[in-house]
VOKOL-695950 format. One record per atom (N, C-alpha, C): residue number from 1; atom name; x, y, z. Coordinates in steps of 0.1 Angstrom, whole numbers. Layout:
! VOKOL-695950
REC num atomo     u     v     w
REC NUM    CA     X     Y     Z
...
//
This chain:
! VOKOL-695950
REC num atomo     u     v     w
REC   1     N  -218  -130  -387
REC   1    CA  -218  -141  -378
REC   1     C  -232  -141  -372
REC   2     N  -238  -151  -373
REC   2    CA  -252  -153  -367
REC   2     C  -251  -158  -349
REC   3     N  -263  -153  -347
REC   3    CA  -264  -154  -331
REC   3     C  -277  -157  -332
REC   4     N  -274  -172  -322
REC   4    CA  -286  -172  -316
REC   4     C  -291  -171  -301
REC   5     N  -301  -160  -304
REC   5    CA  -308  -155  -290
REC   5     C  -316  -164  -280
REC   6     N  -316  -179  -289
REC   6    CA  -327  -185  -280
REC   6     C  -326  -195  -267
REC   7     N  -306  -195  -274
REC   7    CA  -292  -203  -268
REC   7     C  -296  -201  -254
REC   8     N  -298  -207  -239
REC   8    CA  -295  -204  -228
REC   8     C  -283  -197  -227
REC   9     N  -282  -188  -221
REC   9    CA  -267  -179  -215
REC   9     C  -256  -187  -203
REC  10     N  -249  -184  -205
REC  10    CA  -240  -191  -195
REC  10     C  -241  -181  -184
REC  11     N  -240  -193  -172
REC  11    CA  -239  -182  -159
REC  11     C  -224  -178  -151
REC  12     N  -224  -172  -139
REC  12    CA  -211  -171  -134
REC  12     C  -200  -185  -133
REC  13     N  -209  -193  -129
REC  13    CA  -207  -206  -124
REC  13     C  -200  -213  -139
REC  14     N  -203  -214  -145
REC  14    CA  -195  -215  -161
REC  14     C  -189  -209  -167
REC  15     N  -187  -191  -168
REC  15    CA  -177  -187  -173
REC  15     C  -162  -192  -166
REC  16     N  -151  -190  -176
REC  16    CA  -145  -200  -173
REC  16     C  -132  -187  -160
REC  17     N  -128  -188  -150
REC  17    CA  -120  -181  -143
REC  17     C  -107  -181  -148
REC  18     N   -94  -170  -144
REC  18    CA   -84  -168  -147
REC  18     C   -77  -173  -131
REC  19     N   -66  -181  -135
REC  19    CA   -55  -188  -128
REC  19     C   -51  -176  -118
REC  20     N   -46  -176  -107
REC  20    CA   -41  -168  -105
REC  20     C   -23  -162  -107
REC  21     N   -26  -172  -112
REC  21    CA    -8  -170  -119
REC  21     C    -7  -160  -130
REC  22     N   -23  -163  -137
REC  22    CA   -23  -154  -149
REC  22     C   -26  -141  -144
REC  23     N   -33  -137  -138
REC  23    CA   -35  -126  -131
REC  23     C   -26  -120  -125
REC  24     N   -13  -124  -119
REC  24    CA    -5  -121  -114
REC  24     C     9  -113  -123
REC  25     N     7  -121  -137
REC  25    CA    13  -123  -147
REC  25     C    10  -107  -154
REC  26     N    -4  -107  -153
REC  26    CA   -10   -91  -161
REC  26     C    -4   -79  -154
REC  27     N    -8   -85  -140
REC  27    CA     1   -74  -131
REC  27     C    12   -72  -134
REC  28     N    21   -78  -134
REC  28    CA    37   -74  -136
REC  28     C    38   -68  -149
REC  29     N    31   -71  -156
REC  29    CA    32   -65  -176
REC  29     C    29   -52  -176
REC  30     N    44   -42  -174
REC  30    CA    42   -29  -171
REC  30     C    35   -21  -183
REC  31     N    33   -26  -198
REC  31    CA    26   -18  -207
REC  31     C    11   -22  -205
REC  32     N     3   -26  -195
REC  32    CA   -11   -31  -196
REC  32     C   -15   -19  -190
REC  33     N   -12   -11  -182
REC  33    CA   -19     1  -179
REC  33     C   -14    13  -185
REC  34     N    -7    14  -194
REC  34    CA    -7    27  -200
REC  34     C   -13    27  -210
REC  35     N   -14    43  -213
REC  35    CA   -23    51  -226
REC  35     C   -13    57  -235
REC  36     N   -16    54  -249
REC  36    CA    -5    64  -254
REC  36     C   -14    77  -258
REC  37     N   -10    84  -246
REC  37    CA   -17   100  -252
REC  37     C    -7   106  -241
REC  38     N    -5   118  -248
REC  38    CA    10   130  -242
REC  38     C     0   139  -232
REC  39     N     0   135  -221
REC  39    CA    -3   143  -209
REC  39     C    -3   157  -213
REC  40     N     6   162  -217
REC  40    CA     9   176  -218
REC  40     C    -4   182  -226
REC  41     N    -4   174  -244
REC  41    CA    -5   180  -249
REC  41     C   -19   183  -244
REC  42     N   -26   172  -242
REC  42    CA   -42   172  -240
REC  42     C   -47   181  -230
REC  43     N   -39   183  -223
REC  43    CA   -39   194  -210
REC  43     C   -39   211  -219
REC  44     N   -31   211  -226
REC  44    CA   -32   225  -233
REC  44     C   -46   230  -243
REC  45     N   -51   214  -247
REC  45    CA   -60   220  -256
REC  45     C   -75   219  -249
REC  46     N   -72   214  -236
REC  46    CA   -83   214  -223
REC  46     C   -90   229  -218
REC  47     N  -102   231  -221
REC  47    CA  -102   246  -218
REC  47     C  -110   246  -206
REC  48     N  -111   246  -192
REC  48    CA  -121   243  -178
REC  48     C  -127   253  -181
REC  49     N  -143   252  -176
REC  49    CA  -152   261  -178
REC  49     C  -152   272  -169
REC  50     N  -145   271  -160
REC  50    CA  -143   284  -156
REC  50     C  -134   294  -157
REC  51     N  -130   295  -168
REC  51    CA  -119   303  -170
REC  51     C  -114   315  -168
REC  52     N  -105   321  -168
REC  52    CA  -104   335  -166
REC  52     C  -111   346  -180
REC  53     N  -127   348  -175
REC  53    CA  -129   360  -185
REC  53     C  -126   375  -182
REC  54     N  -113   379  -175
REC  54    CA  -116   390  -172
REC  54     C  -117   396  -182
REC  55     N  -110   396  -193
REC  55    CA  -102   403  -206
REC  55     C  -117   400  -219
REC  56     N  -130   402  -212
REC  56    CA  -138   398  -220
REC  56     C  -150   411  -210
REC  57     N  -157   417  -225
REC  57    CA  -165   431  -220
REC  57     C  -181   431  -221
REC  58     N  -190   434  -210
REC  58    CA  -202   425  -214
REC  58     C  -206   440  -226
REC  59     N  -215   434  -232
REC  59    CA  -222   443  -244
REC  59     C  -240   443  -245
REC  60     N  -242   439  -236
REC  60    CA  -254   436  -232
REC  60     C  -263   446  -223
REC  61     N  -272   450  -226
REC  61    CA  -280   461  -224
REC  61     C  -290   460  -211
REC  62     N  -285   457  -199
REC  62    CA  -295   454  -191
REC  62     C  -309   464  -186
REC  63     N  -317   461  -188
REC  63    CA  -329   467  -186
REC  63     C  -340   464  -174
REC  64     N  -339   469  -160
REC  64    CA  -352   469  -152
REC  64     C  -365   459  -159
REC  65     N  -371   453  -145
REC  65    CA  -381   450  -150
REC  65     C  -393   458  -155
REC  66     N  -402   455  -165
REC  66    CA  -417   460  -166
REC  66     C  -426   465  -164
REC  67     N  -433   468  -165
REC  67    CA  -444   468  -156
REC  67     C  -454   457  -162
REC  68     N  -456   447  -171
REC  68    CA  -459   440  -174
REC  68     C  -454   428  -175
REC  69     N  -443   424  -165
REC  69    CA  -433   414  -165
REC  69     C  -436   415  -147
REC  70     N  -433   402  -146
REC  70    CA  -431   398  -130
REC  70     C  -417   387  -127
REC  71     N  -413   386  -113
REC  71    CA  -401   376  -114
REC  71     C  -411   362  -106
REC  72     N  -410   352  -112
REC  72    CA  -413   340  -104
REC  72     C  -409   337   -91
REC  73     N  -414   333   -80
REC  73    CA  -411   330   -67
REC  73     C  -403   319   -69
REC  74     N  -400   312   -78
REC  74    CA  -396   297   -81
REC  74     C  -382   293   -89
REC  75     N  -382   300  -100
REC  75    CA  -370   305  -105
REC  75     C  -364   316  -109
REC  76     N  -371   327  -103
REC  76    CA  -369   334   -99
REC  76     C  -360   341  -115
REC  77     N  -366   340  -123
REC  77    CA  -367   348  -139
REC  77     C  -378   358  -141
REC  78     N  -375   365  -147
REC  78    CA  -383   375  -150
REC  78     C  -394   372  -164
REC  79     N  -406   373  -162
REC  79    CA  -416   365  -174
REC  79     C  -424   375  -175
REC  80     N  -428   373  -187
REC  80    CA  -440   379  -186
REC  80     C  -452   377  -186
REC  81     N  -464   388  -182
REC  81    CA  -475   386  -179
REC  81     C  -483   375  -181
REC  82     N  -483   371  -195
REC  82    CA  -489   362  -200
REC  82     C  -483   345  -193
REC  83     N  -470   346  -193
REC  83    CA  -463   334  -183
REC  83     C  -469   336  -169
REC  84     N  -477   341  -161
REC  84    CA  -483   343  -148
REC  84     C  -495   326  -145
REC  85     N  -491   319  -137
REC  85    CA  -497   304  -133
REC  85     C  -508   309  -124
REC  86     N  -500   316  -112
REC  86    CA  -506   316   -99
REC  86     C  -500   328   -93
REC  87     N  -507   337   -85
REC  87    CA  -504   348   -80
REC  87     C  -510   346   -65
REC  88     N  -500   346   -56
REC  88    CA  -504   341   -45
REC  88     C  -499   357   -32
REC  89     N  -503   364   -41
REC  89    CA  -503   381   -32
REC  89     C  -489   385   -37
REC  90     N  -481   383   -27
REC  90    CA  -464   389   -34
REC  90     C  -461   375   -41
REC  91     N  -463   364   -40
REC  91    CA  -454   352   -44
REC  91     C  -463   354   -58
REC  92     N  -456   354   -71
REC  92    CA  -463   353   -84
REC  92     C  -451   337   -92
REC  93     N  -461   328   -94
REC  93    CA  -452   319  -103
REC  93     C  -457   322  -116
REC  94     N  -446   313  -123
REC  94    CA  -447   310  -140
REC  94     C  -452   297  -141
REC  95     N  -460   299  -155
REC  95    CA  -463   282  -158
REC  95     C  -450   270  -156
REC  96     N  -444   279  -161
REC  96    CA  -429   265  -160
REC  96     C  -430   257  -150
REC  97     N  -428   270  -139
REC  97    CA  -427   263  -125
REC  97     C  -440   258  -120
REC  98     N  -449   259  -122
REC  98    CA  -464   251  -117
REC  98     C  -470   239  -113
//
């Protein structure tokens, strides 16, 4: 189907309005607002991000900082030396944050 783009558009004032009879008519029509989807099931295979991980073990090797690593005043991550922007006595940022 070809369209042409060069057509003036119609404005509010010309689309054409619904009766209110008809509108009244949609209202009453009890299948216009339902969904066919089973509440239940979709809820089961819903997983919220916060879930209970107790039953999960961390394996992860946490290590002190550096001595060649600093934490950014800004985001407050641990970078290293080379990520160093501005060193403002104790406050040290990272390029990221700069």
């Amino acid at each position: 189907m070809a369209t042409d783009y060069d057509a003036p558009r119609k404005t509010d004032e010309e689309l054409p309005e619904d009766s209110i009879e008809e509108l009244k008519s949609r209202r009453n029509d009890k299948n216009s607002g339902k969904v066919d989807e089973d509440e239940v099931e979709a809820a089961e295979t819903f997983e919220l991000p916060g879930a209970d991980l107790s039953h999960e073990e961390l394996t992860v090797r946490v290590l002190p900082r550096q001595s060649d690593e600093f934490t950014c005043a800004s985001c407050y991550l641990v970078k290293s030396h080379t990520q160093l922007a501005e060193d403002r006595g104790d406050e040290k940022f990272c390029v990221d944050c700069v």
